[in-house]
C-alpha positions as CSV (number, residue, x, y, z in Angstrom):
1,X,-0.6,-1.4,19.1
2,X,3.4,-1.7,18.6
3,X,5.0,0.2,15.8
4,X,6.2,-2.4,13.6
5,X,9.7,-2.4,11.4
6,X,9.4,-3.1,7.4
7,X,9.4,-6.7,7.4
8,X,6.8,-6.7,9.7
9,X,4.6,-4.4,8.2
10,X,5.1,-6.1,5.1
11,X,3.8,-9.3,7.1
12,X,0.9,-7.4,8.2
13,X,-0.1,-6.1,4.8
14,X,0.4,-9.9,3.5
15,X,-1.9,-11.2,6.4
16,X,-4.7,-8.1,5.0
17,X,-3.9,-9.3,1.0
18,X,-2.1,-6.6,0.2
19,X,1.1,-8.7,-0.7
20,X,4.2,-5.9,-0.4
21,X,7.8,-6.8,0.2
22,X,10.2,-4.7,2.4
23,X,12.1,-3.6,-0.9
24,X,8.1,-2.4,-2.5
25,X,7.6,-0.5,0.8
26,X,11.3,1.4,0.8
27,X,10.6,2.1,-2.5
28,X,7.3,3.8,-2.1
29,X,8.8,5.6,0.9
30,X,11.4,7.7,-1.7
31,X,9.0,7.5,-4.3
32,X,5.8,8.3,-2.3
33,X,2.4,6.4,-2.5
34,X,3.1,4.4,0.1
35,X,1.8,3.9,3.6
36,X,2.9,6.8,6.3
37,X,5.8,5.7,8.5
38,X,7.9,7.4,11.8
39,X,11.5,7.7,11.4
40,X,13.0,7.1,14.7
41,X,17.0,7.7,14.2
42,X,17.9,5.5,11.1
43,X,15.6,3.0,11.6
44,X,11.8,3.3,10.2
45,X,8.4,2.1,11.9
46,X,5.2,1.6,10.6
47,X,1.3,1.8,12.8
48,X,-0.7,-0.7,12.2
49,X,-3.8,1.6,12.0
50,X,-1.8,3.7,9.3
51,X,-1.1,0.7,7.6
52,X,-5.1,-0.2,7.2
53,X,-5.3,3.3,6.3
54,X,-3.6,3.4,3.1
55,X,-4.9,0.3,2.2
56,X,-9.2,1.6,2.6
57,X,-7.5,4.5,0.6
58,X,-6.1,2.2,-2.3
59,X,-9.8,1.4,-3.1
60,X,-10.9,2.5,-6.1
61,X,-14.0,1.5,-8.7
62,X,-14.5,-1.2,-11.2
63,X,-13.3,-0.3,-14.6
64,X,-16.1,-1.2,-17.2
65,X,-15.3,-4.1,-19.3
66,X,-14.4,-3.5,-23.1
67,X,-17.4,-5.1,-24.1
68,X,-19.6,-2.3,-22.5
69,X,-17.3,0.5,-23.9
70,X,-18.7,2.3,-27.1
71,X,-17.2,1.3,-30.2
72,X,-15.0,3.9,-32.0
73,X,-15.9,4.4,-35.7
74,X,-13.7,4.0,-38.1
């Protein structure tokens, strides 16, 4: 598969419902949490396959709902 620039991978993750703008994913590249991506001179490039990745990583469990949590005595 073609590497594919930010807007497009922020296309892509939009198409999987994983809605992130260019701006989100530049951010998470300085800040880190975000998908892996090639730097190829100035320009960056995103796989598709790294893309789905990070988002099967991003999965996480249900959080219980307040009304099963214990009650704290006052």
């Amino acid at each position: 598969m073609p590497l594919l620039n930010p807007k497009q991978a922020s296309r892509y993750l939009l198409e999987k419902g994983v809605p992130r703008s260019p701006v989100t994913l530049r951010n998470l590249r300085v800040k880190g949490g975000g998908p892996h991506f090639r730097k190829l001179g100035n320009s960056v490039y995103y796989e598709p396959e790294l893309l789905d990745e990070w988002i099967n990583g991003r999965l996480t469990a249900p959080v219980a709902s307040t009304s099963a949590l214990p009650s704290r005595a006052t």
